[in-house]
C-alpha positions in Angstrom: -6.1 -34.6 -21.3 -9.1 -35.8 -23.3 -13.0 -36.9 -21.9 -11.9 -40.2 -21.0 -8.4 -39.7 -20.0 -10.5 -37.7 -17.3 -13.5 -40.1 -16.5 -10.8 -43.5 -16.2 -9.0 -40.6 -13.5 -11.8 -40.2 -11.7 -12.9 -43.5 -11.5 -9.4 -44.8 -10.2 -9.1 -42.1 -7.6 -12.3 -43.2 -6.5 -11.7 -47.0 -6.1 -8.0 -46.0 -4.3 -10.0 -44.1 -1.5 -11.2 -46.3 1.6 -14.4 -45.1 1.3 -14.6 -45.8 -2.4 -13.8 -48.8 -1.1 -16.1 -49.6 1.4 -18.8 -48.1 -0.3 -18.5 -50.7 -3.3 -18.2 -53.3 -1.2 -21.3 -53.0 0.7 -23.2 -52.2 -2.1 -21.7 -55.7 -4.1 -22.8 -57.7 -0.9 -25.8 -55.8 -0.3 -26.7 -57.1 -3.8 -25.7 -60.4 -3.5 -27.1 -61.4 -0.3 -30.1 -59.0 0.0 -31.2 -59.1 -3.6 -32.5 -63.0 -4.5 -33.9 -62.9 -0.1 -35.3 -59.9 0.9 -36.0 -57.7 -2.4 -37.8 -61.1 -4.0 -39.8 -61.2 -0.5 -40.4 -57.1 -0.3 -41.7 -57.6 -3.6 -44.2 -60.3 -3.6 -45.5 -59.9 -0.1 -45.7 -56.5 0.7 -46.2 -54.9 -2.8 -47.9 -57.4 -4.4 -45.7 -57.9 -7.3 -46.2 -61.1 -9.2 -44.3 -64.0 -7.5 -42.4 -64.6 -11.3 -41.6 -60.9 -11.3 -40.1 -60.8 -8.1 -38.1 -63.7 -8.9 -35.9 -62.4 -11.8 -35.8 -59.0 -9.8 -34.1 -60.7 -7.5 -32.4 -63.0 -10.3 -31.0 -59.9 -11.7 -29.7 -58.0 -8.5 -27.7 -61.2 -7.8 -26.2 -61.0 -10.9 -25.4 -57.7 -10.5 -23.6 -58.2 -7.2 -21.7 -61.0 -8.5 -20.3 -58.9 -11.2 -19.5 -55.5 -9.0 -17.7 -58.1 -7.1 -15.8 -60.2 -9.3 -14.6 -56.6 -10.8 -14.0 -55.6 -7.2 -11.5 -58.9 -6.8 -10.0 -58.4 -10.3 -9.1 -55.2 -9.5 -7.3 -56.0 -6.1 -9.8 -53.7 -4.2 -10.9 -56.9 -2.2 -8.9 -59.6 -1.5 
């Protein structure tokens, strides 16, 4: 079995577990709902990040949970 024979293994295994499962799940919403509210607020209030900053912080996050999950439905792990 080669490197990413191995790695592609591992990663399916991990996605077939519940816990996989969950835990991708949670993190993909966590992203998409937390990310563009409460990150973009953490930032520019209580660190005093520029307001811009904090903006494509958040801008980016979102993306990122829109993507986990659209590869989470494509997959069939949520339906």
């Amino acid at each position: 079995m080669t490197q990413p024979q191995r790695n592609q293994n591992v990663d399916s295994s991990f996605l077939n577990s519940k816990i996989g499962k969950l835990l991708l799940t949670i993190v993909s919403v966590f992203l998409i709902f937390a990310g563009p509210t409460y990150v973009v607020y953490g930032l520019a209030v209580i660190i005093n990040v520029d307001l811009a900053v904090s903006f494509v912080v958040g801008f980016v996050l979102f993306a990122i949970g829109l993507v986990m999950m659209r590869y989470l439905v494509k997959n069939k792990v949520v339906t």
